[in-house]
C-alpha positions as CSV (number, residue, x, y, z in Angstrom):
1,X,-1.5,31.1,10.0
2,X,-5.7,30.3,10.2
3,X,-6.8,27.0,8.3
4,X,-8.8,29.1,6.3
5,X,-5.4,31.2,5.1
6,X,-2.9,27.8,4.6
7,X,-5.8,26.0,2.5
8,X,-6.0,29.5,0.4
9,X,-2.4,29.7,0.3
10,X,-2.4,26.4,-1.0
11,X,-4.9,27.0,-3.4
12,X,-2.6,30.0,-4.8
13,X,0.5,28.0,-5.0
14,X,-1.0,24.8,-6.9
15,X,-2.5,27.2,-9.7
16,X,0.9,28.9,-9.5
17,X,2.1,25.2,-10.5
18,X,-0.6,24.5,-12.7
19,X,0.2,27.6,-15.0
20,X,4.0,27.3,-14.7
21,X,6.0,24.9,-17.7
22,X,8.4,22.6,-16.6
23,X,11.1,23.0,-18.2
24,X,15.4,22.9,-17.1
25,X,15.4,26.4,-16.6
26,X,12.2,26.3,-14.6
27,X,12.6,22.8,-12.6
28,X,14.0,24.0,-9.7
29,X,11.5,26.6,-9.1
30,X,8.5,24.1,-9.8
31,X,10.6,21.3,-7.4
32,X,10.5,24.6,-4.6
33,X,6.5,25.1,-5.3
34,X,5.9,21.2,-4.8
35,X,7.6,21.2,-1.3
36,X,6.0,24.6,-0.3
37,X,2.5,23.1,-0.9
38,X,3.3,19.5,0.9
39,X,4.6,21.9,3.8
40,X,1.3,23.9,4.1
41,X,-1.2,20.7,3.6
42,X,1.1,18.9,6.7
43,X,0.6,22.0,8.5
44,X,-3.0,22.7,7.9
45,X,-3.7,18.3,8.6
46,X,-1.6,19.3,11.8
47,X,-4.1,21.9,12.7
48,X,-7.1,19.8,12.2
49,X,-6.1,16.9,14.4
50,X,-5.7,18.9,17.0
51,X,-9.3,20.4,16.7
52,X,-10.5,16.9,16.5
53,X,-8.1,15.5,18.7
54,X,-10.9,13.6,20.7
55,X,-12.8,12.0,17.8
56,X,-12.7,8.6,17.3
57,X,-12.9,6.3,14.5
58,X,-16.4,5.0,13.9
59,X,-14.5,1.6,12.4
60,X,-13.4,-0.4,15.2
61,X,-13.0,-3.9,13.4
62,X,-10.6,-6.6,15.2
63,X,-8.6,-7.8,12.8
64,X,-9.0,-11.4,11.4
65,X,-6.7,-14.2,9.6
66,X,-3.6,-13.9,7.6
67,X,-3.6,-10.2,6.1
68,X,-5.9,-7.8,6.2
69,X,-7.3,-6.2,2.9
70,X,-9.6,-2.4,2.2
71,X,-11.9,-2.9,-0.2
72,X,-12.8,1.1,-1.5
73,X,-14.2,2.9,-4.2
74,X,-17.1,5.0,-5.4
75,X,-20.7,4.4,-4.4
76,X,-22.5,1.5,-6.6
77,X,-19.4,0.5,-8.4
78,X,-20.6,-3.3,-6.7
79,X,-18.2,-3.3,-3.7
80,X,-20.9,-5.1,-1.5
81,X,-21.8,-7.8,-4.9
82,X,-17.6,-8.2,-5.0
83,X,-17.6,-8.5,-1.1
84,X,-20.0,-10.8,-1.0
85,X,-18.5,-13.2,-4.0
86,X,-15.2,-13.2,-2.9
87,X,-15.7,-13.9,1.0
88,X,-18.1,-15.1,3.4
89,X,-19.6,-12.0,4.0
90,X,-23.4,-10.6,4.5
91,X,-22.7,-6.9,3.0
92,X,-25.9,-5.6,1.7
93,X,-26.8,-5.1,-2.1
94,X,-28.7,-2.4,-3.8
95,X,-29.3,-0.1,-7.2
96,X,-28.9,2.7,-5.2
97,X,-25.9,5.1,-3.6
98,X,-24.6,4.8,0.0
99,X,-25.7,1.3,0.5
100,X,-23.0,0.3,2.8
101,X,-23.2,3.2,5.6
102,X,-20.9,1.0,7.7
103,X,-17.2,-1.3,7.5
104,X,-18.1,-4.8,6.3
105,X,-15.7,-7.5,7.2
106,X,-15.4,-10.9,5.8
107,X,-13.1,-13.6,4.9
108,X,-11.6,-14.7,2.1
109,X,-10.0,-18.7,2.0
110,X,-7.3,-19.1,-0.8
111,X,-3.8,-21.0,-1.0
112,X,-4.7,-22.1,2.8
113,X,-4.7,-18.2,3.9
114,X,-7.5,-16.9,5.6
115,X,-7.8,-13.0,4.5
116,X,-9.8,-10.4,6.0
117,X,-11.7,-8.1,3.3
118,X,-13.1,-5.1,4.8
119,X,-15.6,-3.2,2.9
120,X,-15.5,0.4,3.4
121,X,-18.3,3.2,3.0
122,X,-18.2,4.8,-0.6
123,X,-14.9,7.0,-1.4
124,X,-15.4,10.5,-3.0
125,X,-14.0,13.3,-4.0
126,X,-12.5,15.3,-1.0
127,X,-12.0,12.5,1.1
128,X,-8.9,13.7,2.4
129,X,-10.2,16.7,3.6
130,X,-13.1,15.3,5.7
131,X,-15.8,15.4,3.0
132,X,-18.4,13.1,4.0
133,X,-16.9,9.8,6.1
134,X,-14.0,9.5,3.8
135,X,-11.5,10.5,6.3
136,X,-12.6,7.7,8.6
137,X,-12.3,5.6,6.1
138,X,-8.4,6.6,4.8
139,X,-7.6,6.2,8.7
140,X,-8.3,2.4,8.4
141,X,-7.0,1.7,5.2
142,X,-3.3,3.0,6.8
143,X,-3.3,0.5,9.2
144,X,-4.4,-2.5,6.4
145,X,-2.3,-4.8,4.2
146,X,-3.2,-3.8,1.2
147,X,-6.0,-2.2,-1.1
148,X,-8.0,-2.9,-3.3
149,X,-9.9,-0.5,-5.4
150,X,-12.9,-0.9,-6.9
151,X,-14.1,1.0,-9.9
152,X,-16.8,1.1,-12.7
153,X,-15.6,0.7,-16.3
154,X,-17.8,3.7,-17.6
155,X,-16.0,6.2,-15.3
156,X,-12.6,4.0,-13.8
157,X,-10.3,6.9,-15.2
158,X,-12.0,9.1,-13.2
159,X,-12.5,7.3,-10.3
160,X,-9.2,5.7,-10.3
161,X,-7.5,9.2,-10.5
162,X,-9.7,10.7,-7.7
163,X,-9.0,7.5,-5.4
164,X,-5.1,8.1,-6.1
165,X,-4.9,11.7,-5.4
166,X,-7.4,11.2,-2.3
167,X,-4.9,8.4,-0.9
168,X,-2.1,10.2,-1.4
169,X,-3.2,13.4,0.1
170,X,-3.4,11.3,3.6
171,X,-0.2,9.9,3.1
172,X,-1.0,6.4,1.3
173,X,1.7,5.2,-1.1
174,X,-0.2,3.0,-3.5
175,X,2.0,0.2,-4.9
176,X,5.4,2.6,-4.0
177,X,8.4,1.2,-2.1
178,X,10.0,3.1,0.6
179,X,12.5,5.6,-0.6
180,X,15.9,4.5,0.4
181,X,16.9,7.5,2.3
182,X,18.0,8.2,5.7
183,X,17.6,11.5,7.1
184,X,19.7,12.2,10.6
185,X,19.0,15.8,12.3
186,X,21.8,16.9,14.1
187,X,22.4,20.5,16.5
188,X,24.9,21.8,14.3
189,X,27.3,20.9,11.4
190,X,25.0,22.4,8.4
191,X,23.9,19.8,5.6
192,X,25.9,16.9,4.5
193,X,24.9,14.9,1.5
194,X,26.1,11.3,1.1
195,X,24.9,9.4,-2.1
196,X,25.9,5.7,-3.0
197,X,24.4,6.3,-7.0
198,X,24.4,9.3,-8.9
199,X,21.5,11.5,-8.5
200,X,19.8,12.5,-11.8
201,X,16.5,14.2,-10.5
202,X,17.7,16.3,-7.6
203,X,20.5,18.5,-7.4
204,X,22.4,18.6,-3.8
205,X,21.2,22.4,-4.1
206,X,17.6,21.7,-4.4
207,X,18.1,19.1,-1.7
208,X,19.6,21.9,0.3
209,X,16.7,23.8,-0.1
210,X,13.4,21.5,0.2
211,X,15.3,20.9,3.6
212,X,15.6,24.3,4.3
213,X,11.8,25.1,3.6
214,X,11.1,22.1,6.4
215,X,13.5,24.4,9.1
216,X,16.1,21.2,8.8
217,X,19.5,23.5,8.7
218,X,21.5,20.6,9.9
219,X,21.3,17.0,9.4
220,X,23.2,14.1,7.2
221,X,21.8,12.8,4.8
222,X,22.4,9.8,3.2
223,X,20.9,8.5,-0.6
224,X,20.8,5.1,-1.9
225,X,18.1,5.5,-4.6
226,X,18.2,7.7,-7.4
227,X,15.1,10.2,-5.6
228,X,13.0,13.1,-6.7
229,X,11.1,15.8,-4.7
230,X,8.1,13.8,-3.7
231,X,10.2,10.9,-2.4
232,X,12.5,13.6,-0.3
233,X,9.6,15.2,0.8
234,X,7.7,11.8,2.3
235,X,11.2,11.2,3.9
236,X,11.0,14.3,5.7
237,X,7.8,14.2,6.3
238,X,7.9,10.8,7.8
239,X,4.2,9.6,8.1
240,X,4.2,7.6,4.8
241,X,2.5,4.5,4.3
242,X,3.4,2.3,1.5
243,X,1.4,-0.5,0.8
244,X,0.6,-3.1,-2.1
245,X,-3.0,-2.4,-4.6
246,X,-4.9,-3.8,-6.7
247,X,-7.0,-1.8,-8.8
248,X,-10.2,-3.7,-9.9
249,X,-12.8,-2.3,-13.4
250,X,-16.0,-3.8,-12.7
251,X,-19.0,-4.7,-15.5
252,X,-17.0,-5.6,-18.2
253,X,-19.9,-7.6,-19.0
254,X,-21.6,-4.3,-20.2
255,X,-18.7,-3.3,-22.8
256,X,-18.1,-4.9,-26.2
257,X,-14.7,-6.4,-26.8
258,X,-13.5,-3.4,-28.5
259,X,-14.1,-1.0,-25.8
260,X,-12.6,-3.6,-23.4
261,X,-9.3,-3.4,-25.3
262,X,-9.4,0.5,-25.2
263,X,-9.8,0.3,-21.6
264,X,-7.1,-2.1,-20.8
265,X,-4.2,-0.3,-23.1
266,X,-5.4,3.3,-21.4
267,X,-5.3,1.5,-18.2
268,X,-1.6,0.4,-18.7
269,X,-1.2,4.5,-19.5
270,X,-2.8,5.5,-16.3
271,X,-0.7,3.7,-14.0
272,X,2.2,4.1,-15.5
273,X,2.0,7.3,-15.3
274,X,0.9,8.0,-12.1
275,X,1.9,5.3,-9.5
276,X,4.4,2.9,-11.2
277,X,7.5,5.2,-11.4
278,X,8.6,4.2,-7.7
279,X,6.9,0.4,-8.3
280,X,7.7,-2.5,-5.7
281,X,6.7,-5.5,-7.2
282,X,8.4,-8.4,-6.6
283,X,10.3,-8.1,-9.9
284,X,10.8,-12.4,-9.8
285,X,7.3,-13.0,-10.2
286,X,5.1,-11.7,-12.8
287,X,2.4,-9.0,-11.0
288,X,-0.5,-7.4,-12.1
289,X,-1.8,-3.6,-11.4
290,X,-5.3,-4.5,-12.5
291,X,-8.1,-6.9,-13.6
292,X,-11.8,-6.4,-15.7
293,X,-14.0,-8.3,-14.2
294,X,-17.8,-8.7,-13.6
295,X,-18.9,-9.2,-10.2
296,X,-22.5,-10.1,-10.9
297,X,-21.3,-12.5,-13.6
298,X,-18.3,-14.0,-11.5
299,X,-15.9,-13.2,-14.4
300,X,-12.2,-12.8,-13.6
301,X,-12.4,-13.7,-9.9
302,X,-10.3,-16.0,-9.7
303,X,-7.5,-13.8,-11.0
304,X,-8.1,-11.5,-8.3
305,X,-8.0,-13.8,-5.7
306,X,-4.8,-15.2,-7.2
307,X,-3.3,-11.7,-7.0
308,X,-4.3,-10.5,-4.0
309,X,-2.1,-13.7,-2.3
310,X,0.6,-12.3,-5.0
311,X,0.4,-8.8,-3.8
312,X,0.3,-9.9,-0.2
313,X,3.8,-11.6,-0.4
314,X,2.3,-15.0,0.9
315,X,3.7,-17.9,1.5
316,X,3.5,-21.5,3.0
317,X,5.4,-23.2,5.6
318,X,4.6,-26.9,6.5
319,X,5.5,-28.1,9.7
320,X,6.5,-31.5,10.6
321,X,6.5,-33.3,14.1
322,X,9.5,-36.0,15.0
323,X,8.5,-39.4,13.3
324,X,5.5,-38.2,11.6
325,X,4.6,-37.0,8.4
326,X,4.4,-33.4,7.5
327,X,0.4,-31.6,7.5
328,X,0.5,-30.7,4.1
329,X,-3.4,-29.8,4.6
330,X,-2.6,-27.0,7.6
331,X,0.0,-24.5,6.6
332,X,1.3,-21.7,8.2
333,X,0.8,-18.9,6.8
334,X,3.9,-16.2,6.4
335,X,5.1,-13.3,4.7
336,X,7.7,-13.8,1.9
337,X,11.4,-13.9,3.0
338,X,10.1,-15.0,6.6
339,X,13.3,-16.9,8.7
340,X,12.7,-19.9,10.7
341,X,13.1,-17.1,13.3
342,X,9.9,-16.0,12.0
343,X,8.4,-19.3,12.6
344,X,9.2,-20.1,15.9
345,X,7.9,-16.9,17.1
346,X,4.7,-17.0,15.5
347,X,4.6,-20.7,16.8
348,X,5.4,-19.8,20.8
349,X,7.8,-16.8,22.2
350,X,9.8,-20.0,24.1
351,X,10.2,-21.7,20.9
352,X,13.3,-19.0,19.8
353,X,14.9,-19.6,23.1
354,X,14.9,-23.1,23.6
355,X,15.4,-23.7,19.4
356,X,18.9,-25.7,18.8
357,X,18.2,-26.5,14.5
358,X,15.9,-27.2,11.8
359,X,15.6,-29.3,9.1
360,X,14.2,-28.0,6.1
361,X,12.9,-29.8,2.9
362,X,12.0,-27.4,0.3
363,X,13.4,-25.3,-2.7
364,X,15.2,-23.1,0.1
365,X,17.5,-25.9,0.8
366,X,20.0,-27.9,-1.7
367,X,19.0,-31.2,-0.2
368,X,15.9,-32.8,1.6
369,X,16.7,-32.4,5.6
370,X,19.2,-29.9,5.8
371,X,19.9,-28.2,8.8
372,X,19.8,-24.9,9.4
373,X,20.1,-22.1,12.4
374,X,17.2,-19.3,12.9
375,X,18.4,-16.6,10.1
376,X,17.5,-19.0,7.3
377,X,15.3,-17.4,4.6
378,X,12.4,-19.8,4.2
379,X,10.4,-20.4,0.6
380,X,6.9,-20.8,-0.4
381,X,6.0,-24.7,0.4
382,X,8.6,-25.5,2.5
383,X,8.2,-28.3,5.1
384,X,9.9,-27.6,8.5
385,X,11.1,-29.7,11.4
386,X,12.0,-27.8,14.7
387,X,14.6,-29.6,17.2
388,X,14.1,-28.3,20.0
389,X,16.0,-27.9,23.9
């Protein structure tokens, strides 16, 4: 089938879904639409990377410090003002659309971490498909940390939904875990289901069939999440990114209070609704899915940096040499859940064969210089001493 015919195809199966009601008689029918239409855009994204097969990225930015953190949105929502406020960076500022016509990097210094913001060129509508530079753009933002969405408070609904649905048309979970499902294609045998909870969302018929409409007629599969058709279908699919964001409403400074609270509650509505279902927050520590601030003010920055190092699952290791002091002013920088595994590899390759114990002071040990092997789970803060062969 032509590009032109899958993209008008496509077209004719999501008005199909538009004008269809979801109801129990009818959800199996829309669940079969969904997975027809997530077939035919794989296909037709198939089809153009292999007509542009030799086309590079235009963003070639070596990547700098701790974590590494997309900074998108519409044109003039004051990415380059925020940029330029939160890091070190020279991004150009201006009235006008388009300012920033190329990736901006700078750095951002907080809890000790050093984390690379990159500004990206304006995201618009159609991004997905190519329209303008926005598909150079969603390239880079796969391989980041994290992202961070910028957006103005006289259109964020809009914008916010366009930037959601633009993501997630390349493949870019937005504050979604992995779906705990592993999917094992086999040469024969049919379908087997295994499931460790009870599945409320999908029958094992409709599962049956979404894998039947991706040619898998034998495989076993096996469930550990209560899942739905989208998560299947990403499974299948199998070119998912998941990654934290942080979506950012700038110029409060422009709204009255009142209009600031009517924001913030339909704000709460919008997320909820669209990416929080399948949320992975760190459900010990209280998160945030977006701040108001003003850039050009320098109201609410703080919070952002603060969250950011949240949403990045930072933490701090101190190390401490044999008869000295720990350097509480140089930490290493880790992910959350790193093992002194973790640290000795970041530290030198040799360090993990020639390590014998550590000694760890901290909240991740019961008392101050225990010892412990290389599959301890360190904590944020932690002072560790390596003994070494």
């Amino acid at each position: 089938m032509s590009e032109a015919r899958i993209a008008e195809r496509i077209k004719e199966l999501e008005e199909e879904l538009r004008t269809t009601k979801y109801n129990k008689r009818t959800e199996h029918a829309v669940g079969l639409l969904k997975v027809k239409i997530a077939h035919l855009k794989e296909e037709l994204e198939q089809q153009k990377q292999t007509r542009k097969q030799a086309k590079k990225l235009s963003y070639a930015v070596k990547k700098e410090g701790d974590a590494t953190v997309v900074l998108i949105g519409f044109p003039s929502v004051g990415k380059s003002t925020l940029l330029n406020k939160l890091t070190n960076a020279e991004s150009k500022v201006a009235s006008y659309d388009f300012t920033t016509i190329d990736c901006i990097p700078g750095i951002m210094e907080y809890n000790s971490a050093k984390i690379q913001i990159l500004d990206l060129p304006g995201i618009i509508s159609g991004a997905a498909a190519g329209t303008g530079r926005g598909k150079e753009a969603l390239s880079v933002i796969r391989s980041a940390d994290m992202v961070l969405v910028l957006a103005d408070v006289y259109s964020a609904e809009k914008e916010i939904n366009v930037t959601i649905k633009e993501l997630f048309d390349t493949g870019i979970r937005m504050n979604q875990k992995q779906p705990e499902i592993k999917l094992l294609k086999r040469a024969k045998g049919g379908i087997t289901i295994s499931s460790t909870v009870k599945l409320t969302k999908l029958s094992h018929q409709q599962i049956i069939d979404i894998l039947k409409e991706f040619r898998i007629l034998n495989a076993e599969l096996i469930i550990r999440e209560d899942i739905d058709e989208e998560q299947l279908i990403d499974t299948i699919n199998g070119n998912r990114v998941y990654i934290p964001a942080l979506f950012v409403l700038n110029k409060i400074d422009l709204l009255s209070a009142e209009d600031l609270n009517n924001l913030r509650e339909r704000m709460k509505l919008l997320l909820n609704k669209t990416i929080s279902k399948k949320d992975f927050r760190d459900k010990t520590a209280e998160e945030i899915n977006f701040v108001m601030i003003s850039a050009e003010k320098g109201q609410n920055l703080e919070i952002v940096k603060e969250t950011i190092f949240k949403k990045l699952r930072l933490i701090r290791i101190y190390l401490k040499r044999m008869g000295r002091e720990a350097d509480l002013n140089e930490p290493m920088i880790v992910k959350k859940d790193a093992t002194i595994y973790d640290i000795c590899k970041k530290i030198h390759n040799d360090f993990v064969n020639r390590f014998r114990f550590a000694r760890v002071w901290g909240s991740s040990a019961k008392f101050p210089g225990q010892k412990f092997s290389l599959s301890h789970v360190l904590k944020d803060k932690d002072i560790v001493q390596l003994y070494l062969r």
